[in-house]
N, C-alpha and C positions, 0 to 999 in steps of 0.2 A: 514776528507776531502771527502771521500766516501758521508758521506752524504749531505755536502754541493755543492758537483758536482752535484749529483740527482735533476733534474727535479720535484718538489713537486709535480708539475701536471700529473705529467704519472708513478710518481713511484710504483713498485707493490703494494699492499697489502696495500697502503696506510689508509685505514680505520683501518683497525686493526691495526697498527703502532699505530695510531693516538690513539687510545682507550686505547693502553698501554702507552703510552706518556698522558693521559689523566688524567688517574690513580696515576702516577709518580706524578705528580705537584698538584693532590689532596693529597697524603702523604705529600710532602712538608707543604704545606697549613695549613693541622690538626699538622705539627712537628709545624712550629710558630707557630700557637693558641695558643700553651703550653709550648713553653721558647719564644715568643718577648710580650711584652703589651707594645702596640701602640692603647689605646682607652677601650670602655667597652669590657667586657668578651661576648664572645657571648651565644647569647639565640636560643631557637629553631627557631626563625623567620632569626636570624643571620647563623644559618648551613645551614637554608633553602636556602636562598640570596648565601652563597659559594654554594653548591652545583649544585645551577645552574648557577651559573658561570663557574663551571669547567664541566659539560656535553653535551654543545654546542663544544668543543675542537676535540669529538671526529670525526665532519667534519669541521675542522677546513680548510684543505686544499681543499678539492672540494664548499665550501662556505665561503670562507675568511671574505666578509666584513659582511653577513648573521650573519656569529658567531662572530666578534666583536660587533655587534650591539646587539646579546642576551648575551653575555657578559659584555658589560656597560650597558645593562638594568638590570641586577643583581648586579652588581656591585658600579654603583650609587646609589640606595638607601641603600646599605650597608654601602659606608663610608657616605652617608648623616644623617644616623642613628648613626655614632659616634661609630663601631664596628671597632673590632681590623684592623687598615688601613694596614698593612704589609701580613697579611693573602692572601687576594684576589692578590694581584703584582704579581706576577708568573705568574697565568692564563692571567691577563691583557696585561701583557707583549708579551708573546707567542702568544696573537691573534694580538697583534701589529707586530710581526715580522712578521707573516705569509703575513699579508695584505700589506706592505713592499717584501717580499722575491718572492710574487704571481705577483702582479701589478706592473705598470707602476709608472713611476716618478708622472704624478703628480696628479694620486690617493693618491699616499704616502703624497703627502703634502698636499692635501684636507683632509686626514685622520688623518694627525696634527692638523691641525687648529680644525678639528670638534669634537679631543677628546682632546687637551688641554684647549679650550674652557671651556666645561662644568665640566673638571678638576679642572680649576683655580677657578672657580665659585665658586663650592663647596669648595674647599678648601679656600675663601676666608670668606664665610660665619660662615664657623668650626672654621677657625682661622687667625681671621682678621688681626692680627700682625705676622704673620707668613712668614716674606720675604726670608727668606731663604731657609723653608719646601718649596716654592713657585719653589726655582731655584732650588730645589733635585728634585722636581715630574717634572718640566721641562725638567733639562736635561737627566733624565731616560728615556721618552720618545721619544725624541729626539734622542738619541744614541741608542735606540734599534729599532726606523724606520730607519736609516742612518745606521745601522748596515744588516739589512733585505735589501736595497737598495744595500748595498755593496756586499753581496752575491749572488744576482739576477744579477748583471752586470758579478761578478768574473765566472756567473758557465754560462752566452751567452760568454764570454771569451777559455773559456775551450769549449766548445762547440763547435766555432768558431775554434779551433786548431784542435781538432780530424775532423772535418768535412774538414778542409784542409787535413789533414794525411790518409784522406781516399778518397778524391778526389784524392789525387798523387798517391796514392795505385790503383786505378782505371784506370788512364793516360799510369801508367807503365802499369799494365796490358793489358789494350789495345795495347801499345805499343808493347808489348811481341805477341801479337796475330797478330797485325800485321806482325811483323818482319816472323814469323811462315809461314803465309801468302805468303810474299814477299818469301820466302824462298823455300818452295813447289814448288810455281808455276815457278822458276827458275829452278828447278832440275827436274820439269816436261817437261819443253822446252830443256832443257842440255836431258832426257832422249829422249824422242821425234826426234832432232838432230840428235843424234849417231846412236839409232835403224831404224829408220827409215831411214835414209842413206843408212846403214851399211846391213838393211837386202835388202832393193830393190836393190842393187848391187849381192848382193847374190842368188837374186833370176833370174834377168837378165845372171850373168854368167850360173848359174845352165841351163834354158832354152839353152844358148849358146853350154853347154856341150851335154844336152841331142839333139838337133838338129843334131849336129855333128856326134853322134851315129848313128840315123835315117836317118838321110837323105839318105845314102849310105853305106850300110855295106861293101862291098865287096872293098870299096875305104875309108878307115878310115883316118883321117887326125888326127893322134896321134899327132902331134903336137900342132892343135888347143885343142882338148881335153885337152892336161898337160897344157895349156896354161891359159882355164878357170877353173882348177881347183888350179892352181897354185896362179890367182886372185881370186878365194873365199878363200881360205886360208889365202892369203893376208888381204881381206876384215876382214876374221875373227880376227885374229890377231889384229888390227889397233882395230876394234872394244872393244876385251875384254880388251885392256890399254885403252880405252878412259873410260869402263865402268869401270874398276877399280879405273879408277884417281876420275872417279861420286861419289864411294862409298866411299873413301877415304874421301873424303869432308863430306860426311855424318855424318861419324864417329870421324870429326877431334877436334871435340871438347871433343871426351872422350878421343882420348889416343894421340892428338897434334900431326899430323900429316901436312907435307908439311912445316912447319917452317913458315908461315905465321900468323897471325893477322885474320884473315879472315877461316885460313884451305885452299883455293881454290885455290893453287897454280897457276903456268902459264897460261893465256887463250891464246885458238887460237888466231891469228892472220891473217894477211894478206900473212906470210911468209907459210902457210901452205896451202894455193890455190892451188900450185901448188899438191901436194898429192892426192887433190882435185878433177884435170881434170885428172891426171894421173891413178884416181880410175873409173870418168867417160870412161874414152876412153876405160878402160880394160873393161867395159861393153858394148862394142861396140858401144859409142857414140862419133862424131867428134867435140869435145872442142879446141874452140879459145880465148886462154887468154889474156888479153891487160891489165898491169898494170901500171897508172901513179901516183903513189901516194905515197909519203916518208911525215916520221915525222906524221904519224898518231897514235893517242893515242892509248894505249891499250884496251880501252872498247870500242871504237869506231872500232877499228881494229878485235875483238872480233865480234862486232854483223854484220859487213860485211861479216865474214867468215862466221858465221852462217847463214845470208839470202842467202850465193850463196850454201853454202851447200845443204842446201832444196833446192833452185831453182832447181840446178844441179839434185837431187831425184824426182823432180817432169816432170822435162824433162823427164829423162829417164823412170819416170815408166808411164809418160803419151804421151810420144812423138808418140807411133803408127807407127814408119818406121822403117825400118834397117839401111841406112844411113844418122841418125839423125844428123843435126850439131847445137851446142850450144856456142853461143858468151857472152864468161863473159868478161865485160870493168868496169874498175873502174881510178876513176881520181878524182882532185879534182880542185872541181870548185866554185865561189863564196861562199868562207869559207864554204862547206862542202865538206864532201866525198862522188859521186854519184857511184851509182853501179848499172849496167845493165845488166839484162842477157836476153837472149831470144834465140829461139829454131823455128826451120822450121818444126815442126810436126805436127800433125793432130788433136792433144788437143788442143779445144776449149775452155775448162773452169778451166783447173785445176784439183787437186785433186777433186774427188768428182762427178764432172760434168759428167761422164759418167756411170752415172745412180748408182755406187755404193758407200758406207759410207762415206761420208764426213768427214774428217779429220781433223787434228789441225795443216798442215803445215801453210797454210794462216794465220793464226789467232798467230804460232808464230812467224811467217818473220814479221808482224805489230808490236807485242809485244817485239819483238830482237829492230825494229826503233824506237818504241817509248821508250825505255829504255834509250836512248843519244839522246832524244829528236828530233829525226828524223820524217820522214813519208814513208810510202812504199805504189805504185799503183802494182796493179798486174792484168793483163787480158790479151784477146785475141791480137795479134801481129795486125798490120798493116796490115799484109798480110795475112801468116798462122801462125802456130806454136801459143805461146804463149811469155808476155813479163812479164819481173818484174823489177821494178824498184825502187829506194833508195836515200834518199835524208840525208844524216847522218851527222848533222852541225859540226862544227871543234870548240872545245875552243878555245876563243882569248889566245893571246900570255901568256899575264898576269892571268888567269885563269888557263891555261896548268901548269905554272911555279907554 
């Protein structure tokens, strides 16, 4: 089966194959000369005639019809001369499958016609009463082109399977690369989210702390002091469970962690805002929260908490005043959920916009909306300060369910 699955045209080595397979059915050839008599004995002109018949064989595959045609030119005049007619049939044979097993359908049958033609001929001339030798040389030829036909369809069959079995090998794979993809850049935005929050609150209190120290030694206000360092602690805290719940996910497919299907247990929500301003204002910023919205899904409710999250971090780390005030409003309104925040400060563009590293909050407040097939504008406010805004569509009912 190996070798009838093989490609005759691209198989390795195939000339040398073919030389020893050449050799093979000249042994054959010389075993009948000496047990069949089918005709005279042959004479040196008659070994001459086989053996060029069977030395064209050995390109028999990279010139199929080439060597059938020096084949029946050897061959013809052998049985026209009345030499042993069973001798030569192996080689004749073998270049008949080839030229079958190589080509197209209907070479194959122009390939009948043109050699049982001058088959029948001769054998009509040899032996003109011979109707039945007539249908044995027919149907051998016959069933060993239709046998050659049959194996050239079975082995584009086979062919055709593996080539599917490696198209779907290929698919998943891609798929797999994807999913990797998709996966990364999730846990890049989840990482991004928390640190990024979690340190510019810590750096806001920090400066609140050391202000406190400087501005007036000899009048310390121990109170404010335990106060911001009571919120960077806080801050801290809040952050290494969030980071742990990140890593957890990470690893939830080695050792199934969280009891989920997924590993990524609970996501924030819209219940967790509050945490939220309560974390802004202990950075001394003045957060107005206004929420009208129930019965919003969990991914939807997820990536709103993440867009006011960064909002809220970029206020504060770009807002430019001490009495910053920042209005987060969410509601929902023609089937989705809008979310707005905006800030009275003196940031103009955003992270970035003031001359130093450009960031990746913008790009994943966009990537948080477009993920529930939202959209998010973000720019300078109306007046001053800065705006962001969120347009996060709601499943129909029957979609939700």
């Amino acid at each position: 089966m190996a070798v009838v699955n093989r490609d005759p045209l691209t198989a390795p080595h195939r000339t040398r194959n073919d030389a020893f397979l050449a050799v093979g059915v000249a042994a054959v050839a010389v075993v009948l000369s000496l047990f069949v008599v089918d005709g005279r004995p042959l004479d040196p002109l008659g070994w001459a005639l086989l053996a060029g018949a069977h030395v064209p064989l050995v390109w028999r595959r990279g010139r199929p019809l080439l060597v059938l045609l020096a084949v029946a030119a050897c061959a013809s005049p052998y049985h026209a001369l009345d030499y042993n007619h069973a001798v030569p049939i192996p080689a004749t044979l073998l270049a008949l499958y080839t030229v079958a097993a190589t080509g197209t359908v209907r070479r194959t049958l122009l390939t009948a016609v043109a050699v049982l033609g001058p088959t029948l001929v001769i054998n009509g001339l040899i032996n003109p009463d011979g109707a039945l030798e007539f249908l044995r040389i027919s149907g051998w030829i016959i069933a060993v082109l239709f046998f050659g036909v049959d194996a050239r369809f079975y082995r584009q069959y086979v062919a055709s399977i593996v080539e599917r079995a490696e198209r779907a090998e290929r698919t998943r794979e891609e798929e797999a690369r994807r999913r990797v993809a998709e996966e990364r850049l999730r846990i890049a935005r989840d990482l991004h989210d928390l640190l990024a929050h979690s340190i510019t609150l810590i750096g806001v209190q920090t400066s609140v702390a050391a202000h406190v120290l400087t501005v007036d030694p000899e009048r310390l206000d121990r109170r404010a002091v335990a106060q911001a360092l009571d919120g960077i602690a806080e801050t801290c805290r809040t952050a290494r469970g969030e980071l742990r719940t990140t890593l957890e996910v990470l690893r939830a497919n080695e050792i199934g962690l969280n009891g989920s299907p997924d590993g990524r247990g609970p996501l924030p929500g819209l219940d967790g805002l509050a945490a939220l301003v309560e974390a802004a204002r202990t950075a001394g910023a003045e957060v107005e929260l206004d929420v009208h919205a129930d019965g919003v899904p969990p991914s939807v409710g997820a990536a709103a908490y993440r867009i006011v999250q960064e909002a809220l971090t970029n206020a504060v780390r770009h807002g430019g005043r001490d009495d910053l005030t920042v209005r987060v409003g969410l509601r929902i309104a023609e089937g989705a959920l809008r979310v707005r925040v905006t800030d009275d400060g003196t940031g103009r563009g955003g992270p970035g916009a003031a001359g130093g590293t450009p960031g990746f909050g913008l790009v994943g407040m966009r990537e948080r909306a477009r993920s529930v097939g939202g959209t998010l504008d973000a720019g300078p406010g109306p007046g001053t300060g800065f705006e962001v805004t969120a347009a996060l569509p709601l499943p129909r009912e029957d979609e939700a369910r």
